[in-house]
C-alpha atoms as a printed R data frame, in Angstrom:
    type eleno elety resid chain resno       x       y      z
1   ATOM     1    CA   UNK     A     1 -18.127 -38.295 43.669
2   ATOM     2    CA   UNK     A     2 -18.246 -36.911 39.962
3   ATOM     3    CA   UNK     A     3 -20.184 -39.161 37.152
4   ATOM     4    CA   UNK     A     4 -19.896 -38.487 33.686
5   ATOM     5    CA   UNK     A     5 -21.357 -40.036 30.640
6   ATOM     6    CA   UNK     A     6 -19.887 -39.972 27.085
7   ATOM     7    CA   UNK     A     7 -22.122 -41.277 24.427
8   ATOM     8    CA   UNK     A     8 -21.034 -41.834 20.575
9   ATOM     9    CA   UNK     A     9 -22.237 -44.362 18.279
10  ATOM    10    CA   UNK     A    10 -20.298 -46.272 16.962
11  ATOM    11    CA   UNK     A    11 -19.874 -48.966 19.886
12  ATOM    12    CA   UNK     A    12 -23.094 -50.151 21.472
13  ATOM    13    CA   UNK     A    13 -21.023 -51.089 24.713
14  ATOM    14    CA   UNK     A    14 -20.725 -48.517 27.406
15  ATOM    15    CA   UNK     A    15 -17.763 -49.205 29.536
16  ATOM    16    CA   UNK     A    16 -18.150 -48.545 33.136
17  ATOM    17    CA   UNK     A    17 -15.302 -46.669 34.910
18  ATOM    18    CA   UNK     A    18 -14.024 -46.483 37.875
19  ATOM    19    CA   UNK     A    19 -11.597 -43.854 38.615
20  ATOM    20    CA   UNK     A    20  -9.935 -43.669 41.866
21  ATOM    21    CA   UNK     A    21  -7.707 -40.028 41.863
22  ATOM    22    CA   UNK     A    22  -7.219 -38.107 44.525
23  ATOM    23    CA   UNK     A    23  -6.089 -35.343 42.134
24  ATOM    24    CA   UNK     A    24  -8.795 -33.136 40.599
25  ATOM    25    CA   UNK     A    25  -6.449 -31.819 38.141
26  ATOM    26    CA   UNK     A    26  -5.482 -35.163 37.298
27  ATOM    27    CA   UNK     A    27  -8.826 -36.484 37.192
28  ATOM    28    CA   UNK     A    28 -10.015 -33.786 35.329
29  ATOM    29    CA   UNK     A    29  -7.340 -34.745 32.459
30  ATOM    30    CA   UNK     A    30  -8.018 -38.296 32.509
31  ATOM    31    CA   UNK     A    31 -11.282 -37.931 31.731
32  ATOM    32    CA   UNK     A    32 -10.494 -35.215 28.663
33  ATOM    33    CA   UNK     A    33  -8.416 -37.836 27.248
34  ATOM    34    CA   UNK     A    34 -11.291 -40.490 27.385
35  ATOM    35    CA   UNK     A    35 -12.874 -38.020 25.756
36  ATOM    36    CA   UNK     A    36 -10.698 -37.529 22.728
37  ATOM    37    CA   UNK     A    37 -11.696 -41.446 21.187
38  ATOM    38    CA   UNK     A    38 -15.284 -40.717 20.050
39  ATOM    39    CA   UNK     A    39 -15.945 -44.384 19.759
40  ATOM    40    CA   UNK     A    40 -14.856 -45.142 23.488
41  ATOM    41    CA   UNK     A    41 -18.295 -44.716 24.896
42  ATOM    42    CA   UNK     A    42 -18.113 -44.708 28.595
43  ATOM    43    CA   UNK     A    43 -19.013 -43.532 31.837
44  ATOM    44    CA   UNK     A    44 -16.728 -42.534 34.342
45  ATOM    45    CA   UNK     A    45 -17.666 -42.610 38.366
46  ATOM    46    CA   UNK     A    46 -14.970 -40.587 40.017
47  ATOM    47    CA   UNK     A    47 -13.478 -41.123 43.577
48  ATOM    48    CA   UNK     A    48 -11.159 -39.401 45.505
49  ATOM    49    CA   UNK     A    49 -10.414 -42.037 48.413
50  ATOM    50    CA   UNK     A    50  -9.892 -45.688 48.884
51  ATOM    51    CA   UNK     A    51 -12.925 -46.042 51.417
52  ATOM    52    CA   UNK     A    52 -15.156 -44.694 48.512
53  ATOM    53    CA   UNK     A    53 -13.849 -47.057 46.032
54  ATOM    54    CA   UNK     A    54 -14.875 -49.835 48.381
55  ATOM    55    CA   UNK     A    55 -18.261 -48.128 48.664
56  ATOM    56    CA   UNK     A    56 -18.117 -48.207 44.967
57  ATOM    57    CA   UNK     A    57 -17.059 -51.370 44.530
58  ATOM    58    CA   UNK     A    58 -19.647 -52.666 47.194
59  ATOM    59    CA   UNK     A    59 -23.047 -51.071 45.415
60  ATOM    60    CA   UNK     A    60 -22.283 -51.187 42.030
61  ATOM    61    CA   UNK     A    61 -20.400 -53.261 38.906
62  ATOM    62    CA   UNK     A    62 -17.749 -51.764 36.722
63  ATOM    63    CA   UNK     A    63 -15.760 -52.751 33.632
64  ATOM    64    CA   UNK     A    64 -12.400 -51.012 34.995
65  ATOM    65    CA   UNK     A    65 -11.179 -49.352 37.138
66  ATOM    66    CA   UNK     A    66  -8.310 -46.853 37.194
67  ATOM    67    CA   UNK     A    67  -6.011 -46.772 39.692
68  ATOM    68    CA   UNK     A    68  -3.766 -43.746 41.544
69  ATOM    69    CA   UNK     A    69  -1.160 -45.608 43.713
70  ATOM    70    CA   UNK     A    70  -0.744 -43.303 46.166
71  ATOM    71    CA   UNK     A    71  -4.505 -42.028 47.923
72  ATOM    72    CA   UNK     A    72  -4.692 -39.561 51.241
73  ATOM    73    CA   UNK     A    73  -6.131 -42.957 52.983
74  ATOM    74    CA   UNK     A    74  -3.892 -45.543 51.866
75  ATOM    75    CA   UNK     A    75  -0.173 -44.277 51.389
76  ATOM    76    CA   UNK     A    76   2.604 -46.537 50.431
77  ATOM    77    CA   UNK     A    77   1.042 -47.958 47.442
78  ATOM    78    CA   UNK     A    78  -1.569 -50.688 49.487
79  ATOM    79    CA   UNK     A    79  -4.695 -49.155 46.904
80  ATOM    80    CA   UNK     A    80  -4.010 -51.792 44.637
81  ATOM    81    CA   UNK     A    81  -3.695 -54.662 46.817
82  ATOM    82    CA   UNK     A    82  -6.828 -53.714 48.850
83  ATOM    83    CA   UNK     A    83  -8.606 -52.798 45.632
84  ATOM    84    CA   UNK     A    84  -7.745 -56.630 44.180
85  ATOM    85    CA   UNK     A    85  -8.275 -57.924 47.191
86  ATOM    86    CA   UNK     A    86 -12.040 -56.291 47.277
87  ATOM    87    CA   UNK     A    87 -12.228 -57.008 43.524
88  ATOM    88    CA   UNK     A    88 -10.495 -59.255 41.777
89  ATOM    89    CA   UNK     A    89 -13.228 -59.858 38.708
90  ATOM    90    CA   UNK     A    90 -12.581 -56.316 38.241
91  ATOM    91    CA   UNK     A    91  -9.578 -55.097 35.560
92  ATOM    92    CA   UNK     A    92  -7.412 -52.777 36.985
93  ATOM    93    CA   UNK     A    93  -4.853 -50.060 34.988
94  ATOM    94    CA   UNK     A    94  -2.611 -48.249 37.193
95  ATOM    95    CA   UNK     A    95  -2.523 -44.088 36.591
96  ATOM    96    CA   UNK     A    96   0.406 -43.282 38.236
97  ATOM    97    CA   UNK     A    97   3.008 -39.868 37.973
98  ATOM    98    CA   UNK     A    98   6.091 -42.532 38.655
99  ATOM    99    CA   UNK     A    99   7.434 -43.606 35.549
100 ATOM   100    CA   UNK     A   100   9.316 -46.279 37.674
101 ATOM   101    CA   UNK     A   101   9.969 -50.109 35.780
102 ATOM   102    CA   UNK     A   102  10.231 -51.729 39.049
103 ATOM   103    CA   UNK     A   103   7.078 -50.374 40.636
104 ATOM   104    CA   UNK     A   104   4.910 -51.182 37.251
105 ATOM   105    CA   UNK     A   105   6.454 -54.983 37.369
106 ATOM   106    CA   UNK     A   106   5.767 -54.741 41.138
107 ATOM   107    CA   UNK     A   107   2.159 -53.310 40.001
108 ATOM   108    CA   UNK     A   108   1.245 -56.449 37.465
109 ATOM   109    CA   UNK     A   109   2.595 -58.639 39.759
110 ATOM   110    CA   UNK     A   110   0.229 -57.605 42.446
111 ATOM   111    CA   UNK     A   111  -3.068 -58.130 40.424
112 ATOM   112    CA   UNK     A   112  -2.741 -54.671 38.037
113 ATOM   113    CA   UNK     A   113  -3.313 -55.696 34.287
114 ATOM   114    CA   UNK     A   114  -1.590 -52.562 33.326
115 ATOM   115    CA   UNK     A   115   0.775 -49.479 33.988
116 ATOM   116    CA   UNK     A   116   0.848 -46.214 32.869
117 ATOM   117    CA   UNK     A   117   2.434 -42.931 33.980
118 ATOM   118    CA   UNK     A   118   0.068 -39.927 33.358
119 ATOM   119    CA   UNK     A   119   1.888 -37.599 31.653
120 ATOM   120    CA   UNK     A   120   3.447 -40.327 28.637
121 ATOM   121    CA   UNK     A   121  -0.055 -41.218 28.140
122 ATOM   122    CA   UNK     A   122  -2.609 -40.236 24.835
123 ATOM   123    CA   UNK     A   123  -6.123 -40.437 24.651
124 ATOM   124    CA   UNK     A   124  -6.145 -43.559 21.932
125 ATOM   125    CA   UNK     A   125  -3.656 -45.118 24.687
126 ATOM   126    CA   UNK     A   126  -5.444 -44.917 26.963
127 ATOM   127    CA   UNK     A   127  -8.764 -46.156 25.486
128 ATOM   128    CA   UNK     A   128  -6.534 -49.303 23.859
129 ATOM   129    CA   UNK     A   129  -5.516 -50.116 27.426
130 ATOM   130    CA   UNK     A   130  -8.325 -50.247 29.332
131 ATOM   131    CA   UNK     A   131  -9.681 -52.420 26.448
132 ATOM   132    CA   UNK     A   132  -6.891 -54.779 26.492
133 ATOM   133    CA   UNK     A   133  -6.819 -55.204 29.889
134 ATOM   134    CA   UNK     A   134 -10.229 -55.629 29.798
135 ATOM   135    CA   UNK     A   135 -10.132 -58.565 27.082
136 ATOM   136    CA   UNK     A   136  -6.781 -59.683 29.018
137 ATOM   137    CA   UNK     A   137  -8.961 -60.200 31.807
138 ATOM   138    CA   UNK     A   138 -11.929 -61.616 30.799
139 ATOM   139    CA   UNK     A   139  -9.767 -64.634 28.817
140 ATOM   140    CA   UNK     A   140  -7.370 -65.592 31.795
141 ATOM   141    CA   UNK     A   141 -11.369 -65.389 33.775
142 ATOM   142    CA   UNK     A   142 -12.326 -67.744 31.433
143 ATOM   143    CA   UNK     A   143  -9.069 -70.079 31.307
144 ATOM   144    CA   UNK     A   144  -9.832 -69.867 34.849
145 ATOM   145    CA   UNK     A   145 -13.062 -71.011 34.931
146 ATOM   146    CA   UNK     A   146 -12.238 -74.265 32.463
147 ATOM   147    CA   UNK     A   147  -9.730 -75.050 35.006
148 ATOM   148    CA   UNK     A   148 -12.185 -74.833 38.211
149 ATOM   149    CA   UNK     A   149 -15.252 -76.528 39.013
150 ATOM   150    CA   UNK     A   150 -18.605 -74.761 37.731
151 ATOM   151    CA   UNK     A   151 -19.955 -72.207 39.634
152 ATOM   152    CA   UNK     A   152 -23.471 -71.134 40.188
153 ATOM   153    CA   UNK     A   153 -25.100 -69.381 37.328
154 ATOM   154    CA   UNK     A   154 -25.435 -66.326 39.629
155 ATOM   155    CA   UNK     A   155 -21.847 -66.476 40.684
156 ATOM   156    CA   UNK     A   156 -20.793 -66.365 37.202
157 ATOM   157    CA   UNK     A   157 -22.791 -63.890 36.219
158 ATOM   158    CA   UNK     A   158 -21.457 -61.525 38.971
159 ATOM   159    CA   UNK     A   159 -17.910 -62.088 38.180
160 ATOM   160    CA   UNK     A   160 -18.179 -61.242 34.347
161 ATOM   161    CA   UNK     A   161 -17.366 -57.308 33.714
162 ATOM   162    CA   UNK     A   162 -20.743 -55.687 32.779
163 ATOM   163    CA   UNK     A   163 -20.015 -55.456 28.741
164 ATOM   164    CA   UNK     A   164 -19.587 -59.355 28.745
165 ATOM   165    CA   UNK     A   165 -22.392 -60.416 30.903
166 ATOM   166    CA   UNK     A   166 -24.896 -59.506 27.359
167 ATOM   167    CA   UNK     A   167 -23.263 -62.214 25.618
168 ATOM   168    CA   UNK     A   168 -22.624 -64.186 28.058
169 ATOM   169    CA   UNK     A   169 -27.102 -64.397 28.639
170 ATOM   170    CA   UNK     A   170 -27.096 -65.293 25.036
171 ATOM   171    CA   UNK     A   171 -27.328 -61.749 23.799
172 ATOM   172    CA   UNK     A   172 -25.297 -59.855 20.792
């Protein structure tokens, strides 16, 4: 497991990242292109398996997570359904080499809130996807949770990605 932190000022939010690539090389180039949007401050946790993101998932909270299809312990594409199924307060953007329409539809139908294929993709496309999938997110949470009966504050507060839990307390 690789962390990484990128610090800028000029947002006071600093996204959590999950990354789940079984690629180094790939990896490696995701997180260069995070790196190219100075005011994308983040921090990236790197995995290279499924059973770590669960481990992941399990100990700590993240705003997103990115998502290879295809991992040595899951082939056939079942990483995003087990990864939803583990965590489904979580946004997830598909990183994929298929540039495939029926797969990504497939993909968003399954839980993803976006698809991308790795080699079309920029670093200011990157950085406006995981933030619209994480505002996509949070407001279908939120239509959600008009629709359903009130949870525990606790509950709530656990289901909220980590950037919106501040304001959610009250905070700026």
């Amino acid at each position: 497991m690789n962390t990484e932190k990128a610090t800028h000022e000029v947002e006071s939010e600093v996204v959590e990242v999950l990354l789940v690539e079984d690629n180094p090389g790939d990896a490696r180039l995701i997180r260069e292109k995070l790196l190219e949007v100075p005011s994308f401050q983040h921090h990236v946790t790197h995995v290279g398996r499924l059973s770590e993101a669960r481990r992941q998932l399990a100990n700590a909270r993240f705003d997103v997570a990115l998502l290879d299809l295809v991992l040595p312990d899951k082939p056939r594409m079942g990483s995003l359904i087990e990864i939803y199924d583990q965590s489904a307060r979580l946004p997830i953007v598909v990183l994929t080499g298929l540039d495939d329409e029926t797969l990504a539809m497939w993909t968003l139908e399954e839980g993803a809130q976006d698809y991308l294929v790795k080699d079309q993709i920029d670093g200011q496309s990157l950085v406006r996807c995981i933030r619209h999938a994480m505002k996509r997110h949070t407001t279908q949470s939120e239509r959600l949770r008009r629709l359903l009966p009130p949870l525990p504050e606790r509950e709530l507060a656990k289901s909220l990605p980590i950037s919106s839990r501040s304001q959610a307390a009250g905070g700026a």
